[in-house]
C-alpha positions as CSV (number, residue, x, y, z in Angstrom):
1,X,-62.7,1.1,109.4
2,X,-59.6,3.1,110.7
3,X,-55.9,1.9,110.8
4,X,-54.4,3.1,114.0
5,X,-50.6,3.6,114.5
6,X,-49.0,1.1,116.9
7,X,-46.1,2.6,119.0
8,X,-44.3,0.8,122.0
9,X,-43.3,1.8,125.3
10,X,-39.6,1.3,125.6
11,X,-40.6,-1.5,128.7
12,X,-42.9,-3.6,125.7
13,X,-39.9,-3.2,123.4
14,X,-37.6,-5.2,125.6
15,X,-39.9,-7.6,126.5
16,X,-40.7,-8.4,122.9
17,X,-37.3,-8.4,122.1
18,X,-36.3,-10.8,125.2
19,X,-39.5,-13.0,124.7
20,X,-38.2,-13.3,120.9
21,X,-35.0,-14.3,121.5
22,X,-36.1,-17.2,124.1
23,X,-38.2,-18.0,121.2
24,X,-35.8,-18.6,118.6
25,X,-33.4,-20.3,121.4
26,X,-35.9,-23.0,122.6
27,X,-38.7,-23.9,120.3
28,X,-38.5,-25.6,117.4
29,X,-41.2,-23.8,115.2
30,X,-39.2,-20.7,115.3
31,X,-41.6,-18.4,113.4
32,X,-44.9,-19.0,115.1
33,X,-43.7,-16.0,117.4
34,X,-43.5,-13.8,114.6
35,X,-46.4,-14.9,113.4
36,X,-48.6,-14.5,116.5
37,X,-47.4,-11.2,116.7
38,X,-48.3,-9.9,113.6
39,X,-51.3,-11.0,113.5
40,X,-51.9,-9.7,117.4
41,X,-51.0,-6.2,115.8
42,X,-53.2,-6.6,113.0
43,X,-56.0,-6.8,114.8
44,X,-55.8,-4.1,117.7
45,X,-54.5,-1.8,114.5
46,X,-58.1,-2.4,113.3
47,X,-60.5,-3.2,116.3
48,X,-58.5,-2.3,119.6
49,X,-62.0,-2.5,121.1
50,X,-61.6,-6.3,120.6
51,X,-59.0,-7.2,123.6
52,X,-60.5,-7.9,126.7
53,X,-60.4,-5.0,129.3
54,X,-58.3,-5.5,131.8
55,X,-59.3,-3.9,134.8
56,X,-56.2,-5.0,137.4
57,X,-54.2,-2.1,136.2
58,X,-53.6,1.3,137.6
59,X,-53.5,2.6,134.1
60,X,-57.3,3.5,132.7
61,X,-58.3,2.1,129.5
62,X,-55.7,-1.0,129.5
63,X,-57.2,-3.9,127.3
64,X,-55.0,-6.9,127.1
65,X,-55.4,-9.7,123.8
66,X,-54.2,-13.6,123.9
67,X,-51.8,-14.9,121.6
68,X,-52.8,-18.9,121.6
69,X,-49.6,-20.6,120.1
70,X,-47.3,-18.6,122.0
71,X,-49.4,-18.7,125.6
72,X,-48.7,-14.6,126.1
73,X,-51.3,-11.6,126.3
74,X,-50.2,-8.0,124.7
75,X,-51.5,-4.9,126.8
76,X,-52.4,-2.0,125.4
77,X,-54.3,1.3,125.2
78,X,-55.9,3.5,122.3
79,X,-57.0,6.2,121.3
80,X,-58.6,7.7,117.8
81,X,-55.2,7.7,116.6
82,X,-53.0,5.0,118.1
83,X,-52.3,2.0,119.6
84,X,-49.9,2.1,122.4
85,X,-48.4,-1.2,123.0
86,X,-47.1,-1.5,127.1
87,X,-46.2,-4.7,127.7
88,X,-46.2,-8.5,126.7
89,X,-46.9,-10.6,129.1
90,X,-46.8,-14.9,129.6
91,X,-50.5,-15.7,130.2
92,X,-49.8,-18.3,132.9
93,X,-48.2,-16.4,135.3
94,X,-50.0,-15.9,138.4
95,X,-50.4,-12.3,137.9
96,X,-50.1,-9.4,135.2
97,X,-47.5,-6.8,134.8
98,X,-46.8,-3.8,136.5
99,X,-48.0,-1.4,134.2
100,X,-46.7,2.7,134.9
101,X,-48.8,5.5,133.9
């Protein structure tokens, strides 16, 4: 089984940030954020193949995976080499982010 790198785009990198910081503000169980995260990462590090395709995109190859406690999805891509992280996303929104090439 092969470790992939995970990078961010710099529009996932805010949004994590942002979405942390409301975190921390407005929940009481401050770490399960963190938590989710990590382990969110873990997995697409070792079986990116295991997010659900998500086929609303314009990018190819975008796979999205839920984090439960936190009610957001993480979309991604890979490749043989990487993981490439573009955007976190609240799951009940009525739509999915606008995701650039």
């Amino acid at each position: 089984m092969k470790t992939r790198r995970v990078r961010f785009t710099a529009t996932a990198q805010r949004q994590v940030r942002s979405e942390k910081q409301w975190w921390l503000e407005n929940r009481d169980h401050v770490e399960i954020f963190a938590t989710e995260m990590r382990e969110a990462l873990r997995v697409v590090k070792l079986l990116p193949g295991a997010g659900a395709a998500y086929s609303h995109a314009r990018v190819r190859g975008i796979r999205r995976i839920y984090l439960p406690k936190v009610a957001y999805h993480l979309y991604y891509t890979f490749d043989d080499d990487e993981v490439l992280v573009r955007a976190l996303w609240g799951a009940r929104r009525r739509r999915g982010p606008v995701l650039a090439r």
